[in-house]
TIPAFI-907985 format. One record per atom (N, C-alpha, C): residue number from 1; residue in three letters; chain; atom name; x, y, z. Coordinates in pm, 1 decimal, m for minus. Example, Ala and Ser with C-alpha at 12.3 -4.5 7.8 and 13.67 -1.06 7.14 Angstrom:
 num residu chaine atome       c1       c2       c3
   1    ALA      A     N   1319.0   m569.0    780.0
   1    ALA      A    CA   1230.0   m450.0    780.0
   1    ALA      A     C   1320.0   m330.0    780.0
   2    SER      A     N   1285.0   m225.0    708.0
   2    SER      A    CA   1367.0   m106.0    714.0
   2    SER      A     C   1290.0      3.0    787.0
END
This chain:
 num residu chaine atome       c1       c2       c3
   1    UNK      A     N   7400.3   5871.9  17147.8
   1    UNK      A    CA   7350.4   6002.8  17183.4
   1    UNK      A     C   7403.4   6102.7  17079.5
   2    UNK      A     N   7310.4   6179.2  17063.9
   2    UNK      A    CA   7332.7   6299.7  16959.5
   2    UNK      A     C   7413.3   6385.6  16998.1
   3    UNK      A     N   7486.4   6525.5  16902.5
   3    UNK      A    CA   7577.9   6584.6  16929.0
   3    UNK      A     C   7477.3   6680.9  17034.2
   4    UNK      A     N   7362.1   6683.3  16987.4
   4    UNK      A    CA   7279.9   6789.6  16995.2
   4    UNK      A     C   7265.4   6766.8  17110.3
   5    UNK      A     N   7215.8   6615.1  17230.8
   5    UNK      A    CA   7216.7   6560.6  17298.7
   5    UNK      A     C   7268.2   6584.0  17428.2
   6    UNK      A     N   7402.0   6626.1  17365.8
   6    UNK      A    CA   7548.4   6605.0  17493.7
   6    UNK      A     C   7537.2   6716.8  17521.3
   7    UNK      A     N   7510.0   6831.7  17414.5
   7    UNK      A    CA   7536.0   6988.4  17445.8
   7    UNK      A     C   7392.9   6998.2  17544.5
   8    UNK      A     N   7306.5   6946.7  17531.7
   8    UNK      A    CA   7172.3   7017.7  17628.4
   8    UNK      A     C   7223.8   6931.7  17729.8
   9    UNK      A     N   7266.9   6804.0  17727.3
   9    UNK      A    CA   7316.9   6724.8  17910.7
   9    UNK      A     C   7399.0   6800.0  17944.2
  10    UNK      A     N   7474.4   6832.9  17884.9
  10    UNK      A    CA   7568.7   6908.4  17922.6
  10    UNK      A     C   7555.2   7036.3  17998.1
  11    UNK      A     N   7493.3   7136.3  17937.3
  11    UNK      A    CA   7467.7   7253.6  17975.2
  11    UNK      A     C   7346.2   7236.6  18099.1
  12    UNK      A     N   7301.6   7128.5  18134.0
  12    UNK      A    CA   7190.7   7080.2  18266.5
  12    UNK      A     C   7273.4   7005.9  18347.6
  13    UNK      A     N   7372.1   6977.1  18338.4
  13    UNK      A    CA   7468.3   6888.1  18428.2
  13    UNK      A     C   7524.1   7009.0  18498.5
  14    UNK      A     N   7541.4   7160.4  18396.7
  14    UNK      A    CA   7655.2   7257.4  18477.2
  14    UNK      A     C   7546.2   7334.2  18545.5
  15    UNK      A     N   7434.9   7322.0  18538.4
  15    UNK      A    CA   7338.5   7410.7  18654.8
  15    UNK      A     C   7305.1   7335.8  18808.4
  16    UNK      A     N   7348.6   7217.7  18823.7
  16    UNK      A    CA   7319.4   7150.5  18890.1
  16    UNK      A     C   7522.0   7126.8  18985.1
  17    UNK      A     N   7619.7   7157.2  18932.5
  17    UNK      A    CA   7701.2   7216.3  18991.3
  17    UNK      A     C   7715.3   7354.5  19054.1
  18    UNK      A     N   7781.2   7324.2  19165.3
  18    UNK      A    CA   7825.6   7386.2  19270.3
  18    UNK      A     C   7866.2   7506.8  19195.2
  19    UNK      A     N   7922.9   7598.5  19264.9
  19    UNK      A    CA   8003.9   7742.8  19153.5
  19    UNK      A     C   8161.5   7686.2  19113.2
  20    UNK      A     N   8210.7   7651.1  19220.2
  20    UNK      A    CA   8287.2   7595.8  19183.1
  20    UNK      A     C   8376.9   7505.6  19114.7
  21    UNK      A     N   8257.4   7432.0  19133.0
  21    UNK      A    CA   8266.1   7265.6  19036.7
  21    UNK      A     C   8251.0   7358.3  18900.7
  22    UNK      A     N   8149.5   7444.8  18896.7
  22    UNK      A    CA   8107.7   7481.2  18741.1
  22    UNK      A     C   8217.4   7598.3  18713.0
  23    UNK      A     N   8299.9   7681.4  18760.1
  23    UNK      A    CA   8392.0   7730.8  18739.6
  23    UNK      A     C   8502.2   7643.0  18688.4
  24    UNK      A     N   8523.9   7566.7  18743.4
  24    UNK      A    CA   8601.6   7436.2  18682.9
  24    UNK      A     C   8604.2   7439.8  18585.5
  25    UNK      A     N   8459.8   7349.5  18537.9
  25    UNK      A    CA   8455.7   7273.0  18455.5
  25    UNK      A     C   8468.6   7328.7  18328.0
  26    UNK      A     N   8435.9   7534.9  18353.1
  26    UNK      A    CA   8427.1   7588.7  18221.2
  26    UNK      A     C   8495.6   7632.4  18184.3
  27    UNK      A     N   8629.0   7677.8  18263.2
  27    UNK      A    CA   8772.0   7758.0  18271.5
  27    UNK      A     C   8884.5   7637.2  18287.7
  28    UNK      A     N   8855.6   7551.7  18351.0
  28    UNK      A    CA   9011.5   7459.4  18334.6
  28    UNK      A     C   8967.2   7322.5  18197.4
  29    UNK      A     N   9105.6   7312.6  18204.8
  29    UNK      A    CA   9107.7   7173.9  18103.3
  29    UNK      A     C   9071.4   7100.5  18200.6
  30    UNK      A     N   8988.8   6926.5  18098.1
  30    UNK      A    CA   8938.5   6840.7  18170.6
  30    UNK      A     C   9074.4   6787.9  18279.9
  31    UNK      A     N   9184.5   6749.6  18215.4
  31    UNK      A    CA   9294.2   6724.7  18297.3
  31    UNK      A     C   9301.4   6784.9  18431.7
  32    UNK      A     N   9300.1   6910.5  18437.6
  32    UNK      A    CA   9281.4   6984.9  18600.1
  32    UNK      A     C   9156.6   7013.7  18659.6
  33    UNK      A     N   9021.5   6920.3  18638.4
  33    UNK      A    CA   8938.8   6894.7  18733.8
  33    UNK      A     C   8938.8   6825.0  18824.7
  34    UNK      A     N   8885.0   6872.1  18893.0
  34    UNK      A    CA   8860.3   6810.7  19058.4
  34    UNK      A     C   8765.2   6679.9  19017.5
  35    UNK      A     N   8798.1   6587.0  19091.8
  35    UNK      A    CA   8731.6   6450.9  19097.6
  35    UNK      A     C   8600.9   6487.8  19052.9
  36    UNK      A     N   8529.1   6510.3  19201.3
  36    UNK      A    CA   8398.2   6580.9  19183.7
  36    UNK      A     C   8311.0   6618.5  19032.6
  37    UNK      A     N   8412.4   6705.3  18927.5
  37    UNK      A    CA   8315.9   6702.4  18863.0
  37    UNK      A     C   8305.8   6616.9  18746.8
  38    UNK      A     N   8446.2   6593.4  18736.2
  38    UNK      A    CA   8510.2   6398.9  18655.3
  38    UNK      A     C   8371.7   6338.9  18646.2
  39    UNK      A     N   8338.6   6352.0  18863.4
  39    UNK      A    CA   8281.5   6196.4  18869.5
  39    UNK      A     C   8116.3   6234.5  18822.7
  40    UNK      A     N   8036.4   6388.8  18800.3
  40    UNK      A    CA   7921.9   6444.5  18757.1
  40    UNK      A     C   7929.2   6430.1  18647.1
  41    UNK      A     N   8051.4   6431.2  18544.9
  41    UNK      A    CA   8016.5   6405.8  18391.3
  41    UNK      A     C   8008.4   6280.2  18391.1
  42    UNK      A     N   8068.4   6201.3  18456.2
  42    UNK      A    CA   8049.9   6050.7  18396.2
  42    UNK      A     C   7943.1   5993.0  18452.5
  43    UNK      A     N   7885.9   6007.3  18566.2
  43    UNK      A    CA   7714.1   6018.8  18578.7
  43    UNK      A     C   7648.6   6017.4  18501.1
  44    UNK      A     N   7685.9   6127.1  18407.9
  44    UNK      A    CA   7545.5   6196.5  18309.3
  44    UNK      A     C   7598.6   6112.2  18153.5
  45    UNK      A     N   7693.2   5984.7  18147.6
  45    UNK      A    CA   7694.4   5979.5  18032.3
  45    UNK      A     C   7788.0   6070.2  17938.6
  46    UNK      A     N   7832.0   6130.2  18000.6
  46    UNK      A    CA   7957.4   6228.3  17912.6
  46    UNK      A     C   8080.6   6208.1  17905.0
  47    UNK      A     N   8108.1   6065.7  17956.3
  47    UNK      A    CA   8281.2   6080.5  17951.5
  47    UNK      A     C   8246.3   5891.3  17876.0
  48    UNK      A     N   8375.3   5873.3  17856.5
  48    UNK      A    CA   8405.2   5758.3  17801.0
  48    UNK      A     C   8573.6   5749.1  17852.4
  49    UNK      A     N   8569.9   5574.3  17852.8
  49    UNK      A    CA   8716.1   5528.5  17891.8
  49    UNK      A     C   8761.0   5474.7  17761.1
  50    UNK      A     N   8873.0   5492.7  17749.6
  50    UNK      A    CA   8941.5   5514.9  17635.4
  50    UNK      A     C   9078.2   5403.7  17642.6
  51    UNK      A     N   9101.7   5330.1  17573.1
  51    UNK      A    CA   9242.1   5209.9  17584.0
  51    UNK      A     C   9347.4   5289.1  17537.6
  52    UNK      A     N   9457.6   5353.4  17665.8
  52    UNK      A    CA   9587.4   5439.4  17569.9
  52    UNK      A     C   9682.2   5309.1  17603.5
  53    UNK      A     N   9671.7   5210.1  17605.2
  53    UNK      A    CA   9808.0   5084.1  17682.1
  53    UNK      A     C   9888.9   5121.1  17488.7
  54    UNK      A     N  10040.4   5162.8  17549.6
  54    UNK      A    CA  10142.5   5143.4  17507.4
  54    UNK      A     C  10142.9   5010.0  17400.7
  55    UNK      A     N  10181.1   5037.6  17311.6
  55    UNK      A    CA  10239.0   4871.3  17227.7
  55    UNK      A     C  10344.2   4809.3  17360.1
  56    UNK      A     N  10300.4   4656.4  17370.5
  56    UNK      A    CA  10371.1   4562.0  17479.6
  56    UNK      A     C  10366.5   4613.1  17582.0
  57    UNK      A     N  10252.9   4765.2  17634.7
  57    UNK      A    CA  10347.3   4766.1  17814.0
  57    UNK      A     C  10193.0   4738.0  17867.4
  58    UNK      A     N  10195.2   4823.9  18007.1
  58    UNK      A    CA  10096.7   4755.7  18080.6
  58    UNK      A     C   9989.0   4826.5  18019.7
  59    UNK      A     N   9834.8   4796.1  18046.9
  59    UNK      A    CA   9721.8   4804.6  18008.1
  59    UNK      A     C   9709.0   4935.2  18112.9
  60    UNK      A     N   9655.5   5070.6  18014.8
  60    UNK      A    CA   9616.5   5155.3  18121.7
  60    UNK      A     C   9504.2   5231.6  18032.1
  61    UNK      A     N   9389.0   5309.8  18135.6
  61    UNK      A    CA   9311.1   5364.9  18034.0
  61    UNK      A     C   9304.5   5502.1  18107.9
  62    UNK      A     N   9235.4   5556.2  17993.7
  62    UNK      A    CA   9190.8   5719.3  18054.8
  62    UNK      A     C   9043.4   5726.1  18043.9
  63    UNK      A     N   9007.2   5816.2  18144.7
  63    UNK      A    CA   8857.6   5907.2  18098.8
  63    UNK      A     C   8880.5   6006.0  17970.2
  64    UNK      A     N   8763.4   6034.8  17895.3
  64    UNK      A    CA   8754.4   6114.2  17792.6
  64    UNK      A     C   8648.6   6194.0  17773.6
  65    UNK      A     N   8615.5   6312.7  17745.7
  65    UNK      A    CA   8503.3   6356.9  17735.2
  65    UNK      A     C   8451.8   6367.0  17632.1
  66    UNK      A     N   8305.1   6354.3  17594.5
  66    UNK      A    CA   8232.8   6363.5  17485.8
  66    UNK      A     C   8306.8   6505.6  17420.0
  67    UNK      A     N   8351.7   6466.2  17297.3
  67    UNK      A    CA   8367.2   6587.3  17190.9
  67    UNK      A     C   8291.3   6697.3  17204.4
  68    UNK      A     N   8125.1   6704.6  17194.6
  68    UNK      A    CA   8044.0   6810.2  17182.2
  68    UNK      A     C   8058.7   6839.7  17288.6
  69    UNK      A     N   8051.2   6795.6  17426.3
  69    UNK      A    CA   8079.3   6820.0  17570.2
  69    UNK      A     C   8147.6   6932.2  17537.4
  70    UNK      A     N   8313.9   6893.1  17530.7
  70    UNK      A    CA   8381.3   7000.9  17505.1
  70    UNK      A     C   8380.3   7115.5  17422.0
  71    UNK      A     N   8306.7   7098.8  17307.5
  71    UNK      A    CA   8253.9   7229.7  17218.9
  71    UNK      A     C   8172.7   7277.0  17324.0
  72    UNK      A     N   8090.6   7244.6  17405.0
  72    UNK      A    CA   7990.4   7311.7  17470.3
  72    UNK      A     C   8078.0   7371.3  17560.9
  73    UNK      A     N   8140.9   7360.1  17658.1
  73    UNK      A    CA   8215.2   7407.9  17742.7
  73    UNK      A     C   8315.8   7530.0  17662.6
  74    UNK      A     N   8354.6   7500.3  17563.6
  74    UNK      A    CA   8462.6   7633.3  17516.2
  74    UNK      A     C   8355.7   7743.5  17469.3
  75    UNK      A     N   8249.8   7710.7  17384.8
  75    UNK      A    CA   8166.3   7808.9  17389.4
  75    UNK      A     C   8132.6   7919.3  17472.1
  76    UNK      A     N   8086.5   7839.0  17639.8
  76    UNK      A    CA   8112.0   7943.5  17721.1
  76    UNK      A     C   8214.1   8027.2  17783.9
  77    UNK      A     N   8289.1   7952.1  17750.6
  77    UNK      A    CA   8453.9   8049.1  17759.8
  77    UNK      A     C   8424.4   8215.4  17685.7
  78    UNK      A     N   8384.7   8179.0  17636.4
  78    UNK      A    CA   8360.5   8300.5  17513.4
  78    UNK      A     C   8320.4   8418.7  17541.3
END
């Protein structure tokens, strides 16, 4: 998917949130979202799991959000 891509899913994923969810999503870091809208970006294709496992320890991963995602979101900060 294109950069161009993520920014229009993106910006149609946050009209289809709640006020809240979309207050979230545009004012906090991904880290301090509510499940809820975690679980609407990764719906739409916008997040990715990511391998952070430590050299030798246990296997753990994270969610990540599409890069442009996040350009799109600080934009509206603005």
């Amino acid at each position: 998917m294109s950069d161009v891509d993520v920014v229009r899913r993106t910006r149609a994923l946050l009209e289809t949130l709640s006020e809240r969810e979309r207050s979230a999503a545009v004012n906090r870091l991904p880290d301090d979202w509510p499940e809820g809208v975690w679980r609407a970006f990764r719906e739409a294709g916008l997040c990715e799991t990511v391998d952070i496992t430590p050299p030798g320890g246990e296997p753990r991963t994270r969610q990540r959000l599409h890069p442009a995602a996040l350009a799109a979101l600080a934009e509206l900060r603005r």
